[in-house]
N, C-alpha and C positions, 0 to 999 in steps of 0.2 A: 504494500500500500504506500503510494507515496505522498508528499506534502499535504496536494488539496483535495485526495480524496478522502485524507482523514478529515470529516467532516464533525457536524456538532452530535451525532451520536454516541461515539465514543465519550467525548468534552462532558458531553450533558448527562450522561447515566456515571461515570468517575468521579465528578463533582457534585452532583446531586447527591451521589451515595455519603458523600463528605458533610454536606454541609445542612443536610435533613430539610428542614422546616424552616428554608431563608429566602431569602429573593430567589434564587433559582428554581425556587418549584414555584415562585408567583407569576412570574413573567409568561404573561398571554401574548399572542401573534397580533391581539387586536392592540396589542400599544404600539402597534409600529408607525403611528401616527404622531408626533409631534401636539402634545396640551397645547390650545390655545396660552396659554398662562406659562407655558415653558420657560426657565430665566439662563438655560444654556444655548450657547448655538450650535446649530443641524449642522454638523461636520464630520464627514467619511473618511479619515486620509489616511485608511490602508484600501487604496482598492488598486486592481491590476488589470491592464491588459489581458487580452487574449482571444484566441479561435473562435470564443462563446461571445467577445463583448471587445466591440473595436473603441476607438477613445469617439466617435462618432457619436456612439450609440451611452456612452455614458456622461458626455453630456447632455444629449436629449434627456436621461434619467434626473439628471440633477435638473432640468428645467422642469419636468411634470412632476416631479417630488419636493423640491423646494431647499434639497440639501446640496450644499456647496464637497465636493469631493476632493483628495489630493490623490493622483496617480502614482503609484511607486512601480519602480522595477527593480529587480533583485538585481545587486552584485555580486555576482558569482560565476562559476566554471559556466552552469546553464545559463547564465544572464548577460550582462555586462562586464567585459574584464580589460576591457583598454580606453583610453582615454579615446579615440575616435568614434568607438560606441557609444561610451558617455556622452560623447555630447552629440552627435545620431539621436540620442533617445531624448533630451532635454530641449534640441531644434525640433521635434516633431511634437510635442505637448504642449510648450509652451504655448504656441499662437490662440491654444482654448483656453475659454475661463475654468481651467480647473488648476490646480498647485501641482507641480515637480516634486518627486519625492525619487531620495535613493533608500532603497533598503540592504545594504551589506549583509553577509551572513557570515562573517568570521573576523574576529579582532584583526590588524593590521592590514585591513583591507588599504587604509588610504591610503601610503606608502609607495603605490601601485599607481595612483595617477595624479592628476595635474591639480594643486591646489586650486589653481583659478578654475578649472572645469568644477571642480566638487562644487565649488561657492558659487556655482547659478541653480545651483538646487536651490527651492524654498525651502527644503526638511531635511536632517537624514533620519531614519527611525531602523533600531538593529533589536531583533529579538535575539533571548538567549538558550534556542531550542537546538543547538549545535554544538552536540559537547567534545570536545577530542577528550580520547581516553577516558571515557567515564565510568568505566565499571572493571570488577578485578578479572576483565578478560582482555583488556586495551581496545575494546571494541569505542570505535566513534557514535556514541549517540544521535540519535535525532528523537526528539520529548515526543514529539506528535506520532511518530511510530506505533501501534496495537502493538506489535510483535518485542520492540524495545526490552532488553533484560537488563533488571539490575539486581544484581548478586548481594551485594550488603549496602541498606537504604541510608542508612548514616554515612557511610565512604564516599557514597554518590553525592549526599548532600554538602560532604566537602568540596571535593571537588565542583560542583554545581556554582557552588559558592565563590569561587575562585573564576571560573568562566564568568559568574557575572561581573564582578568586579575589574576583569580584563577589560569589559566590554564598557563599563561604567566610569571607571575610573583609567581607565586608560589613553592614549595620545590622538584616538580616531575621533573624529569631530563627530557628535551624535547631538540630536534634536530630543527625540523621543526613543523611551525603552517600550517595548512594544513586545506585548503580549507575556507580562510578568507572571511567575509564580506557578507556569502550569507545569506538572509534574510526570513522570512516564505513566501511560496506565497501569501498571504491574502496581506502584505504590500509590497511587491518587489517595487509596483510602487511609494512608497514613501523612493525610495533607494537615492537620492541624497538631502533630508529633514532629513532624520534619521543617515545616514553615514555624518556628519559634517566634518569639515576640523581640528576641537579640537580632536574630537572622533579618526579619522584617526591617528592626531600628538600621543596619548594618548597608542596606541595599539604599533606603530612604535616603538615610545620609550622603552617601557615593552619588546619589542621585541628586540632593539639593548642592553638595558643593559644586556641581558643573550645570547647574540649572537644567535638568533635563528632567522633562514632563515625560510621564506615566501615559501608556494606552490602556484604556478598558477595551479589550477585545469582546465584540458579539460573536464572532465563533466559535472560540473556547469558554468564555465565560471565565474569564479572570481580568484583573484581581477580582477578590469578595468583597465584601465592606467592610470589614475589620484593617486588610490593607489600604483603602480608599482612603478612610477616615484619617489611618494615621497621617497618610502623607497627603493629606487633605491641611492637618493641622500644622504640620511641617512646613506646610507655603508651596506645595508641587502644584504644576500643573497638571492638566490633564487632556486627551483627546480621545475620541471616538476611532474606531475600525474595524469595520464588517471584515477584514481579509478577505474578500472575494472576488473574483473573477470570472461572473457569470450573471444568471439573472437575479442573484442574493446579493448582488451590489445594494449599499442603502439600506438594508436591514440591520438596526439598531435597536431592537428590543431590548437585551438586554443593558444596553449601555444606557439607555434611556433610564430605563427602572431603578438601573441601581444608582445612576446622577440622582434621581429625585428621592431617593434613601435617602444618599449619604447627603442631602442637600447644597449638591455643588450647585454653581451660579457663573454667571461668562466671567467673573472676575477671575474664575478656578480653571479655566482653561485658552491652554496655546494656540496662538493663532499665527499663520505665517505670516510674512512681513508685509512679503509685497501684494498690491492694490488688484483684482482679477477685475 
């Protein structure tokens, strides 16, 4: 199974089993509608190209829905890996009203190309679901993986721990942390034993000293509200993103439900810089 065909079943039955009797099991399909009374703004900016959804077709979406989108494309072996595609990919989006995003997937990506190319991005946003070496087989991780083994849940969460903080705290220029906290499904249900309240403080911190805003992900369903709140109270920002690339572009159910939990407001979240 690969990246996007782990969809929100797996996410949604792992964390549900987690989290019992919490926003997770409240969230209807019918809130995909925007409260008149809403105090956050309709913002999408993890969504992708693709086969299923050309950048044509999702701006038409963001005109009949009313949410402003930011497109990202992956850096990586399967994506972008030279600065003439970089900017291929950033002269072909631009001219729409939607935002420029890179998504790298491996510490040290920047290193590889042109600072002036990176810096016409509006974003970057780097999730930490790519672990080298994570478990005592030296096998390479990917979180989202069903099949994904981890051999001893504590060892991994060191290491885990350490991939974030490469990614957090380290030299590659990053916007947003994207798609925090979600866990392989083998251990999901030792998510409130392994995610501590130090562990939490540790990531938040890394996070506020480089000013980088938080994604509530709608296809995994992370963070909860307990992580929300903290780095709510900590001064993070935040953004919305469906991860998808198809016709679940825009679907922000969750992200919805749990902003009006945890009572975020536009003051609580990141917005790009430049004018669409």
């Amino acid at each position: 199974m690969n990246r996007k065909t782990f969809l929100q079943t797996t996410a949604t039955m792992a964390i549900g089993a987690i989290v019992g009797d919490s926003v997770l099991n409240t969230v209807s399909a019918t809130e995909n509608h925007n409260p008149a009374n809403a105090s956050f703004p309709l913002m999408d900016l993890h969504v992708h190209r693709s086969d299923k959804q050309s950048i044509e077709q999702i701006v038409e979406k963001s005109k009949r829905m009313g949410i402003t989108f930011g497109v990202m494309e992956n850096v990586a072996p399967w994506g972008i890996t030279n600065d003439e595609q970089m900017q291929a990919y950033i002269d072909a989006i631009k001219p729409y009203p939607v935002y420029v995003g890179l998504q790298p997937m491996s510490p040290g990506w920047s290193k590889n190309f042109s600072k002036d190319i990176i810096a016409q991005a509006d974003y970057i946003a780097m999730d930490p679901q790519m672990i080298p070496n994570a478990n005592g087989y030296g096998e390479d991780v990917q979180v989202w993986e069903y099949a994904t083994y981890i051999d001893d849940a504590e060892a991994f969460m060191e290491r885990n721990m350490e991939h974030y903080m490469q990614i957090l705290a380290g030299d590659d220029p990053i916007d947003i942390f994207a798609c925090p906290l979600l866990l392989p499904y083998c251990i999901e249900r030792e998510y409130p034993k392994l995610w501590t309240k130090k562990r939490l403080q540790t990531i938040i911190d890394a996070a506020k000293a480089r000013n980088i805003a938080i994604e509530i992900s709608d296809m995994m369903r992370v963070p909860d509200e307990e992580f929300i709140l903290m780095a709510k109270r900590a001064g993070l920002k935040f953004t919305f993103g469906s991860d998808t690339r198809d016709e679940k572009t825009g679907r922000l159910v969750y992200c919805k439900q749990v902003a009006r939990r945890c009572g975020l407001t536009e003051k609580d979240f990141f917005v790009p810089k430049r004018k669409l």
